[in-house]
N, C-alpha and C positions, 0 to 999 in steps of 0.2 A: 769622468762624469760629463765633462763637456759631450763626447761622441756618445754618452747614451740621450743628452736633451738633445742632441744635433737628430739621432736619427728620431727620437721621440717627436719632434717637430716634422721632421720630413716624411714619416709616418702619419702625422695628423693633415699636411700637405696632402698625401695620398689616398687618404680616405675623400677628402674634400672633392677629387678628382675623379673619384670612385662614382661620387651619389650625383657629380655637377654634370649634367646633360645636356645643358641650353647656354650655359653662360660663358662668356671666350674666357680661355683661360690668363689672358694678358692679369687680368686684375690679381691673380694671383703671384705672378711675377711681381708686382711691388712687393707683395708680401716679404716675397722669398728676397729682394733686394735688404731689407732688415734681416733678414736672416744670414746672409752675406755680412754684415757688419759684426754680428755677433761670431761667424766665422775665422772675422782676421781678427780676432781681440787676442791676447795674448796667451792662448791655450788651457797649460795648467792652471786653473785656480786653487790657491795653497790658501789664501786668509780670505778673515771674512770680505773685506774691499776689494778681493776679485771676487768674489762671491756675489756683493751686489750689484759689478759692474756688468757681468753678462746676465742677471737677471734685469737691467734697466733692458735690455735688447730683447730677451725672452717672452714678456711683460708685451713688448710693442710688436711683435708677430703675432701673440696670441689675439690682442685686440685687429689688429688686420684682418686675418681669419674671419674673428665679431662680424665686421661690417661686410664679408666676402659672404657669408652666411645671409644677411638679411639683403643683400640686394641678389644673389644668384642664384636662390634654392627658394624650393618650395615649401611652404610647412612641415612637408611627411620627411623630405630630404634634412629639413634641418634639426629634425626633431631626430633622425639615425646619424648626424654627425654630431650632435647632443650629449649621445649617448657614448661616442665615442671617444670626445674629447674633454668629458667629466672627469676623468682622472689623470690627465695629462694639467688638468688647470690643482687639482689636489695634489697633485705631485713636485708642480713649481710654486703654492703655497708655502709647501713644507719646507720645499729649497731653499727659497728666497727669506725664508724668516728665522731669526738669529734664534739660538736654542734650541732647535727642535732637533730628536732626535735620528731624523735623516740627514740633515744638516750636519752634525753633529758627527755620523758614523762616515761621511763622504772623505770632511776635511782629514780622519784618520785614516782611510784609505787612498785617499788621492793619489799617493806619488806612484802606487802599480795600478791601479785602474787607468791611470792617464800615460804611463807607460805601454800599457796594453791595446793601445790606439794604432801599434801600426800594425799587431797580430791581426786586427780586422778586415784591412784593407783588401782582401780577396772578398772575405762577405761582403764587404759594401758593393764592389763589383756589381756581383751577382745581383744585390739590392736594385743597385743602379738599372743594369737590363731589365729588369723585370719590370721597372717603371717607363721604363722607354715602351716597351711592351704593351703598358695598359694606356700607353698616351695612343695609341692607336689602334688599339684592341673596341670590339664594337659594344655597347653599352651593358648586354646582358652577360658579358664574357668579364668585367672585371673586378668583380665580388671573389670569385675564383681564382681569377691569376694573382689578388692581394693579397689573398688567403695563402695561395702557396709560396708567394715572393714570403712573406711574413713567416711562417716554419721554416725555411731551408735558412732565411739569415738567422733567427733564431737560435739553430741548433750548430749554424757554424761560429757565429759568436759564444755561446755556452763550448764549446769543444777548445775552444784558442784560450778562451779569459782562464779557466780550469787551470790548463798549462803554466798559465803566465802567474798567476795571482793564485791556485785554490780556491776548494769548494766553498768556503768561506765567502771571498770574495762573488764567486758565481752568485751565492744565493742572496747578495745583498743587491746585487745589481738584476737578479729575476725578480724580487720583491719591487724597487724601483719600476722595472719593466713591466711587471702589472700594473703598478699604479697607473702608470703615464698612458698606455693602454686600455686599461679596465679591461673589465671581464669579457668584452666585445668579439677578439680574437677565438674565445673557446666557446663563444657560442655561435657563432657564423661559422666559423672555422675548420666545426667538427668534421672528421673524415678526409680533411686535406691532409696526408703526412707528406712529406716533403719528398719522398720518396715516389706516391702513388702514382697510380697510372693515370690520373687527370693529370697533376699533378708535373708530370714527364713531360706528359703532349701538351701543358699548355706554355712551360718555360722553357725556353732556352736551356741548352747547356750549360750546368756551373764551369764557370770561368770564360766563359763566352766572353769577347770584347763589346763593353759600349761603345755605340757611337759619340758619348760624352756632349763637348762642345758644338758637335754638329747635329747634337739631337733636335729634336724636336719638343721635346720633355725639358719643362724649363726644371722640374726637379731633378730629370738625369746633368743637367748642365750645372745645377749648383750644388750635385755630390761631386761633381768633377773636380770644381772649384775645392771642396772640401777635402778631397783624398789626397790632391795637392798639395796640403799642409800638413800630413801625417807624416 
């Protein structure tokens, strides 16, 4: 659960990054420093008290985000980051509040959802490039390249978790993954399959090496940081 709020966060990072055209992205690096802290916390969450310890840090990226919103974007910009990151805020709702029934189905799942963190670490990869990608991709080009980064980790994450955990598990953690996402991905989205021929030409080879800590992408530098702990 942790690596779905990690990429669900670094996800909302990327949109941010998507729609921001004017604003230096340094302001987003404090973000991502809270995000870094929520990173080294002690992984597995098994009871509620790690439960609400990494949402005190999920809580405080999200409000970061807030005020990265009101001074770097323009209405229209933040009215389509709005939209996207409505149900990443309903999703850590649910997380963070004792009883509820996502809450509830996570702590029963935990120990192979969070075992299944290192089956990903190729997808994040691939994640990783592709964000290095749109950090220097030109303005109109990365609606497209997020859309196709977002199906290819997509569909390699659903193929590993299957393996690891069952369809079961798969379909609790695409339930979550809508949530924290909303319906934003399949309505922009349409016609990127991970596969197609924009799709080819605009990503890198899966399994391509990041430049990581030498990127330039302070998001590719703090998956760095994150796939390090896997």
């Amino acid at each position: 659960m942790k690596t779905l709020f990690f990429l669900s966060l670094v996800l909302t990072f990327a949109t941010y990054q998507v729609y921001s055209k004017d604003c230096h992205m340094r302001e987003l690096d404090l973000c991502a420093s809270t995000l870094l802290l929520f990173n080294q916390d002690d992984g597995i969450a098994q009871t509620e008290a790690d439960l609400d310890k990494q949402c005190t840090y999920i809580r405080e990226v999200y409000q970061c985000l807030k005020n990265y919103t009101i001074d770097c974007m323009t209405p229209i910009q933040r009215e389509l980051v709005g939209l996207f990151s409505e149900g990443s805020e309903k999703l850590l709702k649910e997380y963070c509040t004792v009883g509820t029934s996502i809450r509830d189905e996570y702590l029963k799942n935990a120990p192979c959802l969070n075992s299944a963190s290192g089956e990903n670490v190729e997808c994040l990869r691939d994640l990783q490039v592709a964000l290095e990608v749109i950090a220097t991709a030109k303005f109109q080009n990365r609606i497209p390249i997020a859309c196709c980064a977002y199906r290819r980790y997509e569909t390699c994450f659903r193929e590993r978790l299957e393996k690891k955990c069952g369809k079961s598990a798969v379909e609790f953690i695409q339930e979550l993954l809508r949530m924290a996402v909303s319906r934003v991905p399949e309505i922009i989205c349409t016609g990127y399959g991970r596969n197609s021929t924009e799709c080819t030409t605009l990503l890198p080879r899966s399994r391509s090496t990041p430049k990581g800590s030498q990127s330039k992408s302070a998001l590719s530098r703090l998956l760095s940081t994150y796939i390090a702990t896997i």
